[in-house]
C-alpha positions in Angstrom: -115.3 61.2 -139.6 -113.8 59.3 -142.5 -110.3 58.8 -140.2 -112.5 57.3 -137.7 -113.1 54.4 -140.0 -110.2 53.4 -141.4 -108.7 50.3 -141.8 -105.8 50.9 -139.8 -107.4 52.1 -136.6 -109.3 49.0 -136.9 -106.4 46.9 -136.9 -104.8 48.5 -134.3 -108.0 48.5 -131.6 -107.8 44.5 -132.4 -104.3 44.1 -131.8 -103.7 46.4 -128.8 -107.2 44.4 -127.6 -105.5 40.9 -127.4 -102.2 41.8 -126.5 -104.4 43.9 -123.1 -106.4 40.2 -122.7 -103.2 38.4 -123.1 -101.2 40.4 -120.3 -104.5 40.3 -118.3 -104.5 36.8 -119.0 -100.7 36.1 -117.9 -101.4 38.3 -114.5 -104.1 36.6 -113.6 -102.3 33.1 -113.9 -99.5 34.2 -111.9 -101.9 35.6 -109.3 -103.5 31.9 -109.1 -99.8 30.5 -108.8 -99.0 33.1 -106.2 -102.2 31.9 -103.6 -101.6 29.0 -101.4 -105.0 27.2 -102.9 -107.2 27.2 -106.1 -108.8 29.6 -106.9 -111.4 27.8 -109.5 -112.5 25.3 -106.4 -112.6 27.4 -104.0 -115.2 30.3 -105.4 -116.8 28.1 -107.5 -117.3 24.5 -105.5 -116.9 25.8 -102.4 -119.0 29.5 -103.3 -116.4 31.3 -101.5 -117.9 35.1 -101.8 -115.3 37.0 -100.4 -112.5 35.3 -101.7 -115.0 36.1 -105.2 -115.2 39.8 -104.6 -111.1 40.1 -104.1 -110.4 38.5 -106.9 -112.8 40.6 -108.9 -111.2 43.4 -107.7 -107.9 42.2 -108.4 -108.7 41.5 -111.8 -110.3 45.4 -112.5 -107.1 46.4 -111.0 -104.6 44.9 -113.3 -107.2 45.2 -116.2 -107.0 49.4 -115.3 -103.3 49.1 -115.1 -102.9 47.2 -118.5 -105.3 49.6 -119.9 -103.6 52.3 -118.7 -100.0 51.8 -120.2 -101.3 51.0 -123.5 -102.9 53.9 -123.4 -99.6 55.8 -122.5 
């Protein structure tokens, strides 16, 4: 149990944490480059529910993936 709380594992869940944010991050602006439109306006101002729902999958997607390889 004592192993459980050390200082090092700590450390290590915070940086492996922003460096997963960080390539979800860098994905997910590439994704918005990528589309022909923004994204922002469109589900937001224009309440576009589908378009919503794919990016919301697209997002669990890459955040699996990054989750996935840092895991190993």
């Amino acid at each position: 149990m004592r192993n459980l709380l050390d200082v090092s594992h700590l450390i290590a869940a915070i940086i492996y944490s922003v460096l997963g944010v960080a390539v979800f991050w860098t994905s997910f602006v590439i994704l918005d480059k990528l589309t022909p439109y923004d994204l922002w306006q469109e589900i937001v101002q224009k309440q576009n529910r589908a378009l919503a729902t794919v990016v919301g999958s697209i997002s669990l997607g890459i955040c699996i993936i990054v989750a996935a390889a840092m895991i190993g």
